[in-house]
N, C-alpha and C positions, 0 to 999 in steps of 0.2 A: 720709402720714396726715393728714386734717382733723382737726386736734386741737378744734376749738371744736365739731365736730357729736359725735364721739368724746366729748365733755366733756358736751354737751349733753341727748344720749339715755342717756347714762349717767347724769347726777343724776337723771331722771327714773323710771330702772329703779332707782335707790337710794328713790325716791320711795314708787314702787309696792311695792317690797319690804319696806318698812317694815311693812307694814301686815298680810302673808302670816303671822303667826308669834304674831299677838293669841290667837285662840283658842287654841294648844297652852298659853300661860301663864297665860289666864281659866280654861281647866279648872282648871287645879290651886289658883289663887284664889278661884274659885266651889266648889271640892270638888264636883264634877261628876263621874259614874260613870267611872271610867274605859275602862271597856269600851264605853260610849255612845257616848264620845268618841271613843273612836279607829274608831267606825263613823261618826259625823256623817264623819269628817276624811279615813278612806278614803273614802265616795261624792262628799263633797262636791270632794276631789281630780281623781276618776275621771270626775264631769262635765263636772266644770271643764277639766279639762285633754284630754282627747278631745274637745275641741271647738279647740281649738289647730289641727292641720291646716286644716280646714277655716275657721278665721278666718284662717290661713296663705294659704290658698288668694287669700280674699278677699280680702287684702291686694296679693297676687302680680297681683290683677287690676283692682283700681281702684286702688290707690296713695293717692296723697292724704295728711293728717292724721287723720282721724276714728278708724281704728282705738286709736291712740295717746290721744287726747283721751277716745275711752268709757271705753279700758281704766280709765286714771287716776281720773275720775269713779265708775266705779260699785264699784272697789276700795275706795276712800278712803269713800266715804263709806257700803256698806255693812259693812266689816267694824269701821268705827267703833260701830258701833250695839249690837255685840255686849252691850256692857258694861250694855246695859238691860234684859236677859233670862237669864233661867235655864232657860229652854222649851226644849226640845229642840229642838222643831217647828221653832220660830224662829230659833233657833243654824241649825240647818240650813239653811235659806233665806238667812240671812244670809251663811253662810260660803262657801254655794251659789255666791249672787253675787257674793262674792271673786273666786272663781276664774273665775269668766265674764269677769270683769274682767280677769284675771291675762292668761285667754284673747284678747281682741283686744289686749293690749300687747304680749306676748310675740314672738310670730314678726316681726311690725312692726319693732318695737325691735332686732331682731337681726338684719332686714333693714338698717333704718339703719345699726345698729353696724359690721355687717360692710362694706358699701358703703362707711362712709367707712374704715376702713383701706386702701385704695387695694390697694398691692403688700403692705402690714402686714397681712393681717386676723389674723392670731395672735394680736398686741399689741392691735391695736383691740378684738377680741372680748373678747379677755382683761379687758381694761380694764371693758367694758360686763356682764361677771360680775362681774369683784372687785366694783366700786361696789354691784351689784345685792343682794349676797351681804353684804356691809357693812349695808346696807339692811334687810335680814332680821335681820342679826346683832341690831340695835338694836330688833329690832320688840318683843321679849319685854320687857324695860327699860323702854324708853317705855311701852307700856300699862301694863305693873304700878307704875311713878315716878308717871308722871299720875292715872292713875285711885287711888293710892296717898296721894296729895297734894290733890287735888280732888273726890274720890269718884266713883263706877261711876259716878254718872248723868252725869259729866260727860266721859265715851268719846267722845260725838259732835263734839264739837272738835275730835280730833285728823284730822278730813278738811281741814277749811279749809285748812288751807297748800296739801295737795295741788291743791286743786282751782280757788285762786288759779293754781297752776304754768299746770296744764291748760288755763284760757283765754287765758293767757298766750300760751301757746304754740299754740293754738289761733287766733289773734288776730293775732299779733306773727310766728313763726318761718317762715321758707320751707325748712325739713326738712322731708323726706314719705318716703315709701317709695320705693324704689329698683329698678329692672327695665329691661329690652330696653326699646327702643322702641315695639315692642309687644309687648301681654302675651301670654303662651300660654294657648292653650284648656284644656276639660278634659282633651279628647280626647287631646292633647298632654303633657298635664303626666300622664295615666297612661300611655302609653309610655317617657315618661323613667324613671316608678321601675318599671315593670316591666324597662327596658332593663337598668337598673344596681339589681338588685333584690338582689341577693347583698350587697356590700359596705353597703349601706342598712340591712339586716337585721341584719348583725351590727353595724354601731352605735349599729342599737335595742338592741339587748336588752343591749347595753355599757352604753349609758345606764340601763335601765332596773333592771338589777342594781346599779349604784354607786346609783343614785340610793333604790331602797328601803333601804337601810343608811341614808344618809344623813338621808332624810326620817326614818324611826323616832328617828334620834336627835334631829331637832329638835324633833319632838312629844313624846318623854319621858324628855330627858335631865332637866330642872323635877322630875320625877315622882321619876323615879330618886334624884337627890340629896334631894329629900324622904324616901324612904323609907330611904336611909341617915341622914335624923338631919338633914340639916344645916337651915337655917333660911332665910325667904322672901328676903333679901338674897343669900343664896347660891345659891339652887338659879334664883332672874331671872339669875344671871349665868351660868351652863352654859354655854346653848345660843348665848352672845355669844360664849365665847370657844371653842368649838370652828368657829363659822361667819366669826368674823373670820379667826381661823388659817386654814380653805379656801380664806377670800378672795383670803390674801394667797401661799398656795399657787396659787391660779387664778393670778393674775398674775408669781409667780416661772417659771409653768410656760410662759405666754407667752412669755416672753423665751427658756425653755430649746428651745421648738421648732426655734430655726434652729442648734441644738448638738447636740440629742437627736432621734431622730426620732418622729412624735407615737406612733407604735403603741406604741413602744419604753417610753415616758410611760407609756401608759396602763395597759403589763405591768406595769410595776414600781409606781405611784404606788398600782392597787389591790388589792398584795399585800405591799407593807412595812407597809403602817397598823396591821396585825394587830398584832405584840407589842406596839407601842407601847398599844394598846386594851386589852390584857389588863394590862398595869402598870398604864394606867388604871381598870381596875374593881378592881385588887388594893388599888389604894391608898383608893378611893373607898368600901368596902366596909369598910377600916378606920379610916376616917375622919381620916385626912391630905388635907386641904382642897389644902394648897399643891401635893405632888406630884400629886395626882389632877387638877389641874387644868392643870400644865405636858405631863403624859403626852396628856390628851384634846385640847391642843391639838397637839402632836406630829401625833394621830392626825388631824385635822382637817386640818392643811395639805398632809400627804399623800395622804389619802382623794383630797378634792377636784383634787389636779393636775391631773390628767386632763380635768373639766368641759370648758374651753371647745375644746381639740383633738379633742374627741370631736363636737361641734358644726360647727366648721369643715371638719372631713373632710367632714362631710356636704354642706357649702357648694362644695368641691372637686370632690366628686361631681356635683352637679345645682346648677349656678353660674346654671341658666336661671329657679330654682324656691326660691331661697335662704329668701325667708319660709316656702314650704309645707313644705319640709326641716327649719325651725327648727320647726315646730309640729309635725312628725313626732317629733322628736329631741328636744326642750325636753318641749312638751303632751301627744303622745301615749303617751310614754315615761314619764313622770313619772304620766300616767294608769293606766298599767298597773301601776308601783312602788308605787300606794297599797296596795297589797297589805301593805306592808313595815309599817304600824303594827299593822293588826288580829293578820298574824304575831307581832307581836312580844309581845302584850297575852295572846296565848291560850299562848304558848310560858312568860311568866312563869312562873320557879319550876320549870320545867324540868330545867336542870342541877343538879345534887346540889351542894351546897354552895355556890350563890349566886343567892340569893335576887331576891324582884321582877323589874320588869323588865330586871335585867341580866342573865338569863337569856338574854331574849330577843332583845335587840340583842348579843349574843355569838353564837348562830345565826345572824344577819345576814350575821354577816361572810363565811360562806361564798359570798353573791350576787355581792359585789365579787371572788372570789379566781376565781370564775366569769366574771365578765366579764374578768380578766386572763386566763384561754385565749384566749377569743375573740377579744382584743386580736392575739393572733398569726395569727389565722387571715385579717386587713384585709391588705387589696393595696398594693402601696410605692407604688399612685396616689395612695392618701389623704392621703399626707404630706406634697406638692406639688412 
């Protein structure tokens, strides 16, 4: 494993993720509709990230830096801006191009990743979530500490480091994207997934089931703990420590693939999180801070196991096409889970006796107990 490129493309996906998780904790800062919100955050997902393949693509075909260097640039420095508007219009443009950003880093970055894990890419990948997912953990904190400390209007600051990184590396680093010698066509690269179109399928929609659970909870877990009572110091720190615990889940899980096999992972990792979830709303509903907060981290670094072996299958599969795989599997999967917030906003208040949206990320859970069938139904190719 190159540990320096492994080290490399990873602080930069910590970079970029930092900055993915500003708008779910300005809504609740700005007291923003919440139903607005979680449509700005479904479409603006659903663009953003359905464009992932096809930056995939491009990556897979000119290589180079550029992908990397946009992503970075126009993440950073538009979803910094948010803090000056309470426009819808403009949230949405803004958050828009988040995610467009999100979209030329993503597949890139996990071409990188995976390439430099050499015979590792479990560990390497791994690696290149946990950091990413850290990243995010911290994104909610940082904006609400800063802009807390320095006022809204001073959001747009928080791009410069990023975008110091991005020339840096734009400048300075000879990492790029990684492929055959020469690239494959289109023509090529739609027989491959039509070839091996079975096994690809079902770890879309593996992805796409864990991953709407997941996302809902990072848009309104904030909200959640608001509407129980607890106060803005508390409810910025949620959505950290359920997404650190994933992190640090993603990377336990790394290590466990060459013990466990990944299918075997992804049955179990997203159908134990359940009770641990349900103590967690029992306790968070009566407002025990401390246990509600050990339970949802529980649920957090189990949930997540699975992420980045559900990833790499895909890389196993079509090893000719590893960026367009990751923007199938990352972007277009993640595209089709935005579903998971507006579910969860219109489900509020649903079950009989617990109230808000912990109704609704309680329905959730069913997507992930769903992708663990699926999980059994992947070929023992996947596992390597």
């Amino acid at each position: 494993m190159d540990r320096g490129k492994v080290f490399s493309i990873g602080s930069m996906h910590f970079l970029l993720d930092s900055y993915m998780g500003f708008f779910a904790i300005y809504l609740v800062i700005a007291g923003l509709d919440p139903t607005k919100a979680a449509l700005i955050a479904t479409a603006t997902s659903f663009v953003g990230n359905t464009l992932q393949p096809f930056m995939g693509y491009a990556a897979d075909r000119v290589r180079g830096k550029l992908p990397v260097f946009l992503g970075l640039c126009i993440t950073a420095i538009s979803m910094s801006l948010i803090g000056l508007t309470t426009a819808y219009g403009t949230l949405f443009i803004l958050v828009l191009l988040g995610h467009i950003g999100s979209s030329f880093f993503h597949p890139a970055g996990a071409n990188i990743a995976s390439a430099a894990g050499l015979t590792n890419r479990d560990r390497s990948f791994a690696f290149f979530s946990f950091i990413g997912t850290i990243g995010y953990s911290i994104s909610q904190p940082l904006f609400s500490g800063f802009t807390g400390s320095f006022g809204m209007h001073s959001s747009p600051y928080l791009a410069i480091p990023t975008i110091l990184v991005a020339f840096a590396y734009l400048l300075l680093s000879r990492m790029e994207v990684h492929g055959p010698a020469e690239s494959a066509k289109l023509g090529e690269l739609k027989k491959i997934l039509l070839s091996r179109a079975g096994p690809l399928l079902l770890l879309f929609f593996i992805m796409v089931f864990r991953s709407a659970f997941v996302l809902s909870m990072a848009t309104f877990l904030a909200k959640t703990f608001e509407q129980w009572g607890f106060s803005r110091t508390v409810y910025s720190t949620a959505v950290p420590v359920f997404l650190i615990a994933g992190a640090f889940g993603i990377l336990a899980a790394g290590h466990l693939t060459h013990v466990i096999k990944p299918r075997m992972l992804l049955a179990v990792t997203q159908t134990a999180f359940v009770p641990f979830f349900i103590i967690f709303l029992l306790y968070g509903k009566s407002g025990n801070l401390t246990m509600s907060l050990v339970f949802l981290a529980c649920c957090g670094f189990i949930v997540s196991g699975g992420h980045s072996a559900n990833i790499v299958m895909g890389h196993r599969i079509a090893p000719e096409m590893t960026s367009t795989v990751s923007g199938i599997l990352m972007g277009f999967a993640w595209a089709v889970s935005s579903f998971g917030p507006t579910f969860c906003a219109y489900t509020a208040d649903l079950i009989p006796g617990l109230s808000g949206l912990a109704s609704g990320l309680l329905l959730l859970t069913l997507f992930p107990i769903a992708a663990s069938i699926l999980s059994l139904l992947l070929p023992p190719t996947v596992d390597g």
